[in-house]
C-alpha positions as CSV (number, residue, x, y, z in Angstrom):
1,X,14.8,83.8,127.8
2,X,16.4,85.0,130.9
3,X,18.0,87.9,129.5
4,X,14.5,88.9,128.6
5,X,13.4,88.6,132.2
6,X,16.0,90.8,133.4
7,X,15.5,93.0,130.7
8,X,15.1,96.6,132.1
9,X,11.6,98.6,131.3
10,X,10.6,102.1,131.2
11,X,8.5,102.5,134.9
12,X,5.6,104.0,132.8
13,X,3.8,105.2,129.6
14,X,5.2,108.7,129.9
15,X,9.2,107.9,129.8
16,X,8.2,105.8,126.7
17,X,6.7,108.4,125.5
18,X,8.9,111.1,126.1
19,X,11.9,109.1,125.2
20,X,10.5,107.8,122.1
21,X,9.6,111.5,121.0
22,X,13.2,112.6,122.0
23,X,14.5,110.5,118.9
24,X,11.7,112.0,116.6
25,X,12.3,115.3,117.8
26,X,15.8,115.8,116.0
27,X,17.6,118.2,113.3
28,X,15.7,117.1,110.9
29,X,12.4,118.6,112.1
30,X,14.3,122.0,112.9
31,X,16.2,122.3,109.8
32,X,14.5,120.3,107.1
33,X,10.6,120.8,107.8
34,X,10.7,124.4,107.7
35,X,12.6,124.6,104.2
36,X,10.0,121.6,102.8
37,X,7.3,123.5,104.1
38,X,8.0,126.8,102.6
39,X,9.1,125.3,99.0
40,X,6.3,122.8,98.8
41,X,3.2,125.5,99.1
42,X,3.1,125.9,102.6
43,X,-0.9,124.7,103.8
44,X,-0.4,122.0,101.3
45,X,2.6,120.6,102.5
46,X,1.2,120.4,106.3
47,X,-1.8,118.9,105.2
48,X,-0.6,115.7,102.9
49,X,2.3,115.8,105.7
50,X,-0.5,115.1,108.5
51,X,-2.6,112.9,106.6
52,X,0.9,110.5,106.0
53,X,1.9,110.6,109.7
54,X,-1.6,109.3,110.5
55,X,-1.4,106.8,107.8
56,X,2.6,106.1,106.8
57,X,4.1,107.0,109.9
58,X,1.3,105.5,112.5
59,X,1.9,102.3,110.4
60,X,5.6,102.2,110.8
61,X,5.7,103.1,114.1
62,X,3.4,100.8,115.4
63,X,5.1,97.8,113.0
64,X,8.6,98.6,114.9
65,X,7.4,99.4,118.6
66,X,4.9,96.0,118.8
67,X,8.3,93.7,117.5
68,X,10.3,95.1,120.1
69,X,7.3,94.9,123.1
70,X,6.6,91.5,121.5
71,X,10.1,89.8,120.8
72,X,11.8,92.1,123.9
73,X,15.5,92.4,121.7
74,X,16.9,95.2,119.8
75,X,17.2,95.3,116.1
76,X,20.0,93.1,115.8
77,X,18.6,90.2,116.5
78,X,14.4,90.8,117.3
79,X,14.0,90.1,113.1
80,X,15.1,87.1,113.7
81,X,13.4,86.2,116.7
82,X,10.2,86.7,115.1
83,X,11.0,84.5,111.6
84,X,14.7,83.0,111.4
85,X,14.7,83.5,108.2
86,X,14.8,87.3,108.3
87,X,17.5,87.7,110.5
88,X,19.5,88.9,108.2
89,X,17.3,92.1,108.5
90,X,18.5,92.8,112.1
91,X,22.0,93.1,110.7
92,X,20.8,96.1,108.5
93,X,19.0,97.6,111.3
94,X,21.7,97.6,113.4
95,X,24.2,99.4,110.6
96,X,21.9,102.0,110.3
97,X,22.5,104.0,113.6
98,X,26.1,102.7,113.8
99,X,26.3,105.1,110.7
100,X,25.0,108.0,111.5
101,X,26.1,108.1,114.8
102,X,29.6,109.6,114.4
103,X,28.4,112.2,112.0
104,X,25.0,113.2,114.1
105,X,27.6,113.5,116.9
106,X,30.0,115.6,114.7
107,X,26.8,118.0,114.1
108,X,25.8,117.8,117.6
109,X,29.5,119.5,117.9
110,X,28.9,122.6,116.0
111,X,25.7,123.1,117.7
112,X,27.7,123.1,120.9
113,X,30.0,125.6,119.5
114,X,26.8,127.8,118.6
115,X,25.6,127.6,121.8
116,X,28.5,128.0,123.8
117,X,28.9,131.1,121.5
118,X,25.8,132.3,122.1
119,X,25.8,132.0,126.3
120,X,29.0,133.8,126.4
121,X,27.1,136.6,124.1
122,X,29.5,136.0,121.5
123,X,26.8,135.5,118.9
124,X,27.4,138.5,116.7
125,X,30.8,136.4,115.4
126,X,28.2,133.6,114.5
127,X,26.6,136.1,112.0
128,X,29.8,136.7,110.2
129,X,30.5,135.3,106.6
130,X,32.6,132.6,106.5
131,X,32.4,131.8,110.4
132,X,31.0,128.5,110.1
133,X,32.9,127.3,106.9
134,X,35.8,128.9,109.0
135,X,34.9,126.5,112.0
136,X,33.9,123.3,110.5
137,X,37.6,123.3,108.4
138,X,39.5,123.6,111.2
139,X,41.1,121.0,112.6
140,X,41.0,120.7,116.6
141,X,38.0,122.8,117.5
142,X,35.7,120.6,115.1
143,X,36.8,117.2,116.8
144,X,36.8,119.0,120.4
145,X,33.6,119.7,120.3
146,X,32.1,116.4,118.8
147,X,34.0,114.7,121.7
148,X,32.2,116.9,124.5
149,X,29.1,115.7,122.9
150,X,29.5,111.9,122.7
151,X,30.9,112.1,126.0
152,X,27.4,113.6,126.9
153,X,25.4,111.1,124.8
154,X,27.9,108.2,126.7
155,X,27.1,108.9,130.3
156,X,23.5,109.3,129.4
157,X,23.6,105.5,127.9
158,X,25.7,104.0,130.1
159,X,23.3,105.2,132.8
160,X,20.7,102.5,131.6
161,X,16.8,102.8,130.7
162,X,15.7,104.1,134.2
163,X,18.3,106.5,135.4
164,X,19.9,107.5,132.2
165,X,17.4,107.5,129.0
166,X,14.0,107.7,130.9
167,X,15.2,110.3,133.6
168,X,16.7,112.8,131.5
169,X,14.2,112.5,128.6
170,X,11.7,113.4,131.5
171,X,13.7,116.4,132.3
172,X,15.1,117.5,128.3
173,X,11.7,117.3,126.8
174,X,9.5,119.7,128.4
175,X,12.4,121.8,128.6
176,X,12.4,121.6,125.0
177,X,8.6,122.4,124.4
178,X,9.2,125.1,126.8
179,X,12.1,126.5,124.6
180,X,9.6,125.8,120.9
181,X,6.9,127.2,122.3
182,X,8.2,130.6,123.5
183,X,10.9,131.1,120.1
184,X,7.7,130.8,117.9
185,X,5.3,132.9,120.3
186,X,8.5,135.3,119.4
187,X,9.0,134.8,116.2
188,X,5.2,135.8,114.5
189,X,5.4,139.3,116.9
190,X,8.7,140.4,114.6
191,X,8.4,143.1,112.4
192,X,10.8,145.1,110.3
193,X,11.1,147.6,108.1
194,X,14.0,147.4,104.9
195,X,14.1,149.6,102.0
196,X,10.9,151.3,103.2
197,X,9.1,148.2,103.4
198,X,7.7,146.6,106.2
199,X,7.8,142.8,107.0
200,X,5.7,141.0,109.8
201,X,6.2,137.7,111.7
202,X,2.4,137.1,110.9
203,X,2.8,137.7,107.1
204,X,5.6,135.0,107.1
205,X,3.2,132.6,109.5
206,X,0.9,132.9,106.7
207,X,3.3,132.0,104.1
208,X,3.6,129.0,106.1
209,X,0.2,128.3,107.1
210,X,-1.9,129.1,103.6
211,X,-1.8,126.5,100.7
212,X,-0.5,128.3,98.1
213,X,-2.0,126.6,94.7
214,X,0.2,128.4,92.2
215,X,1.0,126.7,89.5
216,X,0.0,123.2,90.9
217,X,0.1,119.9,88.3
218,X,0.1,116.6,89.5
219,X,3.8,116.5,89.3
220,X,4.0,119.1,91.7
221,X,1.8,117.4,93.9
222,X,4.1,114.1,93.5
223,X,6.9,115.7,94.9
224,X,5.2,117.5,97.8
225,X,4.1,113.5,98.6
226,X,7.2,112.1,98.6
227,X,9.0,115.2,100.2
228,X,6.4,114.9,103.3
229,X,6.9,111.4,103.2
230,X,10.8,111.6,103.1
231,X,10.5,113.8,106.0
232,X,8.0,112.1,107.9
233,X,10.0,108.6,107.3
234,X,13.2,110.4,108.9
235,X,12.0,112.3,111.2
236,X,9.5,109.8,113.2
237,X,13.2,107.4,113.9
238,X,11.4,104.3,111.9
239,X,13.7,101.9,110.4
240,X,17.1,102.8,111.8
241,X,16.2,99.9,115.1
242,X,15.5,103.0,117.2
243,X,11.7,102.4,117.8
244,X,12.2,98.4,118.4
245,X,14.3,98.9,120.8
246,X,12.2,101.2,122.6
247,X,9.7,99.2,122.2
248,X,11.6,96.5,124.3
249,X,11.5,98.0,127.0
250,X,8.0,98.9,127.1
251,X,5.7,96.9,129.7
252,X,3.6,94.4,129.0
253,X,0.6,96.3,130.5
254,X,1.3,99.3,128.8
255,X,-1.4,100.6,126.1
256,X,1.0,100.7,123.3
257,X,-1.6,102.0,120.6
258,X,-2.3,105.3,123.2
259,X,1.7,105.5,123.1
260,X,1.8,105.4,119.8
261,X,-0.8,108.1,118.8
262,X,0.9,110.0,121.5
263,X,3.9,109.9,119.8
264,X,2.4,111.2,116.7
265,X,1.4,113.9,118.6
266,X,4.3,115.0,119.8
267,X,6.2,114.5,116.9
268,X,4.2,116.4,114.3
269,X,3.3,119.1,116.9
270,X,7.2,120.0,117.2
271,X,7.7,119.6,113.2
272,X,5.1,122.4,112.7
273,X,6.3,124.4,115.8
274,X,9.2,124.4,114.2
275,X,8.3,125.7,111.1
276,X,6.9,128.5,113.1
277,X,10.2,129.3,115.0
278,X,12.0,129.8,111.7
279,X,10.5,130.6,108.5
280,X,8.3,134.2,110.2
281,X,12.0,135.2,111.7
282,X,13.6,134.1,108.6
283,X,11.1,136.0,106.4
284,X,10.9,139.3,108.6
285,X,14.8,139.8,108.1
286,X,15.3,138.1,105.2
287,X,12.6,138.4,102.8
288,X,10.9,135.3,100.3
289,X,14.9,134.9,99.3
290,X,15.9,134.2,102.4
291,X,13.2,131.3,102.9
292,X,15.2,129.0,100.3
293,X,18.0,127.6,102.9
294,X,17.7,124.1,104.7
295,X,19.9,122.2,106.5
296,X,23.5,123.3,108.0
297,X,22.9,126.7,105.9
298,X,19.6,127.3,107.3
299,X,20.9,126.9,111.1
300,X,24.2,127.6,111.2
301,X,24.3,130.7,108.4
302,X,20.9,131.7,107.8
303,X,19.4,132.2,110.9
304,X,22.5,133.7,113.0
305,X,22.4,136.3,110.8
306,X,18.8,136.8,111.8
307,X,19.2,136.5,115.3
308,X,22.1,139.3,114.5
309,X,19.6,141.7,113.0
310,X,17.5,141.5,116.2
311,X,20.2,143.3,118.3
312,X,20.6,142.6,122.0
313,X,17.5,140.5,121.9
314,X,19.2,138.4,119.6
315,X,21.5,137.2,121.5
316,X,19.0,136.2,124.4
317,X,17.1,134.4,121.2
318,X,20.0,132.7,119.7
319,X,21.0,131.3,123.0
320,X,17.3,130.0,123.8
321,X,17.2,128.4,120.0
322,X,20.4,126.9,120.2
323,X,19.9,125.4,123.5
324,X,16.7,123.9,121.8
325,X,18.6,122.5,119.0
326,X,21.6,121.0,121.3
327,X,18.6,119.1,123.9
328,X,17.1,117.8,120.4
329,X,20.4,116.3,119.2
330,X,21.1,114.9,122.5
331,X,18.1,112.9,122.6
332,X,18.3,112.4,119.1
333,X,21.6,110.9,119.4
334,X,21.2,108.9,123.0
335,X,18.0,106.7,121.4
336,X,20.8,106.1,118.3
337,X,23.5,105.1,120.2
338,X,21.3,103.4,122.7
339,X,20.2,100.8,119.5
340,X,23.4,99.8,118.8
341,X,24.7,99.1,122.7
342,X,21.1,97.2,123.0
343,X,21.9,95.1,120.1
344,X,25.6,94.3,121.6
345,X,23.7,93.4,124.5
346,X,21.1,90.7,123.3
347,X,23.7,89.7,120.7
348,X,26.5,89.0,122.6
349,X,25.5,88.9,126.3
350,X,28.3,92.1,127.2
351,X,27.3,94.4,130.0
352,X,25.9,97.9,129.4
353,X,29.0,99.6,130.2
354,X,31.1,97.1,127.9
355,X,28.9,97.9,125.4
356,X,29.0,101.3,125.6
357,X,32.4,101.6,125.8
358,X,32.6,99.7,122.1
359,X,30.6,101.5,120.6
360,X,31.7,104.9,121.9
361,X,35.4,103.9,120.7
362,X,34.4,103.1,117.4
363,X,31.7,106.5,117.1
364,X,35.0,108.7,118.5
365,X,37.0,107.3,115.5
366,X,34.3,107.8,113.0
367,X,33.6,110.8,114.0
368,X,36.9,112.2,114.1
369,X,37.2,111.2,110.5
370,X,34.0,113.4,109.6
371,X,35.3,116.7,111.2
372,X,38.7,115.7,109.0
373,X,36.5,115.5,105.9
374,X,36.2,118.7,106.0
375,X,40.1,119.9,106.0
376,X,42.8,117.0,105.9
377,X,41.1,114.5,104.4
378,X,38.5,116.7,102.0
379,X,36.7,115.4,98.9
380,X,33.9,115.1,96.8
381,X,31.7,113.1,94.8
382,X,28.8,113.7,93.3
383,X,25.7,111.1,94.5
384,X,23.4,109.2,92.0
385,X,20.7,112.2,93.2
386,X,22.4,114.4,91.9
387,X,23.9,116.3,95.0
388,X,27.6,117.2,96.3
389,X,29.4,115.2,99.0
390,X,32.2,114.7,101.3
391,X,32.6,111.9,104.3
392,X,29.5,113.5,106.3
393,X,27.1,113.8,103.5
394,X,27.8,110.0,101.5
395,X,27.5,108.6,105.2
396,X,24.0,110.1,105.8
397,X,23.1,109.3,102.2
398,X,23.6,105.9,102.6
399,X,22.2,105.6,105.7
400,X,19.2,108.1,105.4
401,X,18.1,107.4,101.4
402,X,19.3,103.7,100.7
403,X,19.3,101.8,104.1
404,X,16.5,102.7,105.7
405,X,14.3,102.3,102.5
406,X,15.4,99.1,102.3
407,X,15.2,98.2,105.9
408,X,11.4,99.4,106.2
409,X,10.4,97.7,102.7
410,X,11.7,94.4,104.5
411,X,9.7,95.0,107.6
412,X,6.5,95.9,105.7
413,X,6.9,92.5,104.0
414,X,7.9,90.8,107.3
415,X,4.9,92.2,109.1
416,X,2.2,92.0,106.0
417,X,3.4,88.8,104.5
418,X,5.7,86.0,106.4
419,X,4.2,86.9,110.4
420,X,1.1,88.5,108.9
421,X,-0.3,92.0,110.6
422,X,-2.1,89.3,113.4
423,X,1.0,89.8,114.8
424,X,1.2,93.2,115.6
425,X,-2.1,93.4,116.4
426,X,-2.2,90.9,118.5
427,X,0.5,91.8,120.8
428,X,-1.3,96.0,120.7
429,X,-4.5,94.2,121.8
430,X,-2.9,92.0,124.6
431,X,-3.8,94.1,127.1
432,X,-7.5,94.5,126.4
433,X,-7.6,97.2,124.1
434,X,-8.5,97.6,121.1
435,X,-6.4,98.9,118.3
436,X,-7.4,101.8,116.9
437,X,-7.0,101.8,112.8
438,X,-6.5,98.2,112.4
439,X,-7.6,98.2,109.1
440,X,-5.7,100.7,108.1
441,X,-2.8,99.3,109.3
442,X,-3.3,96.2,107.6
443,X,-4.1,97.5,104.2
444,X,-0.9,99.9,104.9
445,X,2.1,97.1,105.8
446,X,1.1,94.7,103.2
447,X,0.2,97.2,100.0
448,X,0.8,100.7,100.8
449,X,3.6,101.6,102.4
450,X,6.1,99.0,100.4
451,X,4.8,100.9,97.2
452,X,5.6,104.4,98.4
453,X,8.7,103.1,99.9
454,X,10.0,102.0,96.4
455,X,9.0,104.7,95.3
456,X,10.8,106.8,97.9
457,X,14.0,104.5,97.4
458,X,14.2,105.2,93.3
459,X,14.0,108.3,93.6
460,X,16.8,108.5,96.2
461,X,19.0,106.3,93.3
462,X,18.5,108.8,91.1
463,X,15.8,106.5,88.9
464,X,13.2,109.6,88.4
């Protein structure tokens, strides 16, 4: 009990806030959203992806962020706090960013070479075939780079709530909104002309923002559901300990359900921002063909070669986008490693800085070993969905599309079954007001959300 009173809090509603959206706020909205978006009918992706974060994702997050208020521990051990029996949970939790630490940190490493490249208007190498197949093999550059960017992430962390987390998420988020807004005020006012025809940045907006209803069956619509849900799942930091551990930090006289919603906000607002960064630029240079990349290829190939076509303005662009990206990963990566030190923490009663200090040794190994898997110590395997893997890859797969599944499935039944939803609403309501979509939330933790979350699990095994 004393290690709860002394348990350091955000000073208000707006670091939470901020901080919490500087998880959400990571690759996956920049590099995944836009390509989900663009295959999945445009309008009709955004709009079953809206209604689930007001459903799915409001449900999760509000599960996750009212244990950690209420319980005031980290993953590790805030399951168990709440039913003993459940501890086990925690334990999971906890795995979950210790994994995908060292390989979010080895991508936060190429966007730092991006950038860098960029700043010193060296972008135009960026562009080049091969360059970032070229980069990633190599063997020092790689693991140079990652380093530079725990080291950021470390000294962030080992800062604390206050000075480190809460005081540069104040600073790194507007900074990024800044950076979102004016790329996709940028992006719709592109035009170009190839082969005598003429592409606009408002043509590919509307690729993005119109439903397109061609050649819709139910099945189509089944996997624009579970794509939007896949994406709102990741991208919202629910089930990897993240959002409990925020949530322990919160104040007791904080309105939790305006944080939440405000969250949401945030969140989805820089998901569909993002989509209008990248697929009008993408589709002005590019063409439909060129909308088909996501991930790595879509950021580190696909669009350099946009920002290339733009000429000098590209490089001003590039620059801009890639010091977007890098703030993203940083927060991304701070609330990650920031779950695991917590945990160490309440677990084992070590300092911050001794915690830290594990942690970071361990990430630096691990994440060593990914930048090898892609030279020295190269492989691959093929996964049970289907797709082609090395180190990187089978770690976020196992991580991203079987542990966290499992992780939220257990807190659903946690929160809907063994504590009951009183709990969570209880401890929203505490401080006088009243939660908004209670009975939404209820019918969602104990039916809904474990059904789609099977669902979202088999179909990451490779069932269907």
């Amino acid at each position: 009990m004393g290690n709860n009173e002394k348990r350091n809090t955000f000073k208000g509603s707006l670091g939470f806030v901020l901080a919490a959206a500087g998880s959400a706020v990571g690759l996956g909205n920049i590099w995944r959203f836009p390509y989900l978006a663009t295959k999945d009918g445009g309008g009709m992706f955004l709009a079953v992806y809206l209604i689930l974060a007001l459903t799915f994702g409001f449900t999760l997050l509000m599960a996750e962020t009212a244990v950690g208020r209420k319980t005031k521990q980290s993953p590790l051990t805030a399951y168990g706090a709440l039913n003993k029996k459940w501890r086990h949970l925690g334990i999971l939790a906890c795995i979950i960013p210790a994994m995908i630490l060292p390989y979010y940190c080895a991508i936060g490493g190429w966007v730092l070479k991006y950038l860098l490249g960029y700043v010193t208007l060296n972008g135009g190498a960026a562009a080049q075939d091969g360059y970032f197949n070229t980069f990633i093999s190599g063997t020092a550059e790689p693991i140079v780079m990652t380093l530079i960017f725990l080291a950021a992430v470390i000294f962030v962390v080992i800062r604390g709530v206050n000075k480190g987390i809460e005081s540069f998420s104040k600073i790194l988020m507007p900074i990024l909104l800044v950076l979102v807004i004016v790329i996709a005020v940028f992006s719709i006012t592109l035009d170009h002309t190839d082969n005598g025809v003429t592409r606009t940045g408002m043509e590919g907006l509307a690729i993005y923002l119109i439903p397109d209803f061609s050649g819709f069956t139910l099945e189509k619509f089944m996997t624009v559901l579970i794509d939007a849900m896949g994406q709102l799942f990741f991208s919202l930091s629910v089930a990897m300990g993240i959002m409990i551990t925020y949530g322990s930090y919160v104040r007791d006289d904080a309105n939790l359900n305006s944080s939440v919603n405000q969250i949401e906000i945030f969140d989805t607002a820089v998901a569909f921002l993002a989509g209008v960064m990248v697929i009008p630029a993408v589709y002005v240079f590019s063409g439909k063909e060129g909308m088909s990349a996501s991930g790595p290829g879509l950021m580190f190939v696909s669009l350099p070669k946009v920002f290339d076509k733009m000429g000098t303005v590209g490089e001003i662009i590039g620059a801009l986008f890639f010091a977007m990206v890098f703030f993203a990963a940083l927060t991304s990566a701070i609330s990650i490693m920031e779950a695991v030190v917590s945990s160490l923490m309440d677990k084992f009663g070590f300092g911050r800085t001794k915690s830290a200090v594990i942690v970071s040794a361990v990430t630096a190994v691990l994440a060593v070993i990914v930048c090898l898997g892609y030279n020295a110590l190269y492989f691959e395997v093929t996964l049970p969905n289907g797709s082609t893997a090395q180190i990187l890859d089978i770690m976020d797969y196992l991580s991203n599309n079987i542990l966290m599944p499992i992780v939220a499935i257990g807190t659903c039944i946690l929160i809907g079954w063994a504590v009951k939803p009183e709990t969570v609403i209880d401890e929203v309501e505490k401080t006088g007001t009243k939660m908004g979509r209670k009975g939404l939330f209820t019918v969602m933790i104990k039916f809904l959300a474990p059904v789609m979350l099977i669902v979202l699990l088999l179909r990451s095994l490779g069932v269907f």
